[in-house]
C-alpha positions as CSV (number, residue, x, y, z in Angstrom):
1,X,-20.0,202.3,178.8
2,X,-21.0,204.9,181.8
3,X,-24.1,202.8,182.4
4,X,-21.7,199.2,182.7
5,X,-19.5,201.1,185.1
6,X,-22.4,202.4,187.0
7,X,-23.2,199.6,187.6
8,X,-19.7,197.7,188.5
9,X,-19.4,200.4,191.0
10,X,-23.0,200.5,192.8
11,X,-23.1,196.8,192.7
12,X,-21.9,196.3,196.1
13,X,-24.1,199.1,197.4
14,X,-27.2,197.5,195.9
15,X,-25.9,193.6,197.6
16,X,-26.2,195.3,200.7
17,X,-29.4,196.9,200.1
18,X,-31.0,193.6,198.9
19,X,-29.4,191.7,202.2
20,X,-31.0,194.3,204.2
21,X,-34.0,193.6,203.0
22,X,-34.1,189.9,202.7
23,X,-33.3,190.1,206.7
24,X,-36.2,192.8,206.9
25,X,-38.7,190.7,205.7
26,X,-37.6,187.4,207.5
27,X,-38.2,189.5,210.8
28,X,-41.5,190.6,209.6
29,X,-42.4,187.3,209.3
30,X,-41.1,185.8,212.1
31,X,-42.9,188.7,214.0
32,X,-46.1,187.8,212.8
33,X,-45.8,184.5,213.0
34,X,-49.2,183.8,215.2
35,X,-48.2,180.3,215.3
36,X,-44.8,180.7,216.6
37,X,-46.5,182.8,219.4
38,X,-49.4,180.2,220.4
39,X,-46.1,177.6,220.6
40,X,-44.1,179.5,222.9
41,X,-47.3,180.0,224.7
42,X,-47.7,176.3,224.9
43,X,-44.4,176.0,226.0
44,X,-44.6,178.6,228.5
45,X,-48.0,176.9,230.2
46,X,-45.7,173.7,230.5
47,X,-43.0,175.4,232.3
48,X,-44.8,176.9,234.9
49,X,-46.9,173.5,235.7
50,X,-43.6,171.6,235.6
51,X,-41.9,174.5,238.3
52,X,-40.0,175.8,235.8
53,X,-40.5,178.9,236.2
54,X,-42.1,181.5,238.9
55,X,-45.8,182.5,238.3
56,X,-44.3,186.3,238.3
57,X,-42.1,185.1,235.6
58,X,-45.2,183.3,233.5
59,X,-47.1,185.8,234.1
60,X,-44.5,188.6,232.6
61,X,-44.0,186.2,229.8
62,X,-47.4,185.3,229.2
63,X,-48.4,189.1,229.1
64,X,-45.6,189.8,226.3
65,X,-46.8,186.6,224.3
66,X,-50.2,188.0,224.6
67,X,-49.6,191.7,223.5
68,X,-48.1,189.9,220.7
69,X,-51.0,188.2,219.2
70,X,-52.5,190.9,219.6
71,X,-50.6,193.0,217.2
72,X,-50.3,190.5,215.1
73,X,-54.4,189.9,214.9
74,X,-55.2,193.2,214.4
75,X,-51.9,193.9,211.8
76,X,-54.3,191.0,209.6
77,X,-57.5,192.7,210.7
78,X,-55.9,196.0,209.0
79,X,-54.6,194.0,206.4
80,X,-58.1,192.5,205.4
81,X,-56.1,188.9,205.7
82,X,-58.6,187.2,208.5
């Protein structure tokens, strides 16, 4: 009986603690998503040849979008996953 209301009462306590990590691990992957990098890389190469944006800008952007690959190649590298 102690055990059933253990676990009536930490049952919202442990909902939260599983959302958490559910929205953990969707920004781990959308971190390391290498492909969603190299598309807003793409994306960024076709604003500044349409004017879009100012080659300070690109180059601000382009130097975060960089960085980012970068961490995410060697995360795999560490990983053993490439």
């Amino acid at each position: 009986m102690a055990f059933f209301l253990d676990d009536i009462l930490l049952a919202p306590v442990q909902g939260l603690v599983w959302i958490a990590e559910q929205i953990q691990e969707q920004a781990d992957k959308e971190r390391m998503d290498e492909e969603g990098v190299k598309r807003q890389l793409t994306e960024l190469y076709m604003l500044l040849e349409t004017g879009q944006i100012s080659e300070e800008e690109f180059e601000r952007q382009e130097e975060e979008l960089v960085d980012r690959l970068e961490a995410i190649e060697a995360y795999h590298k560490s990983r053993g996953s490439l």
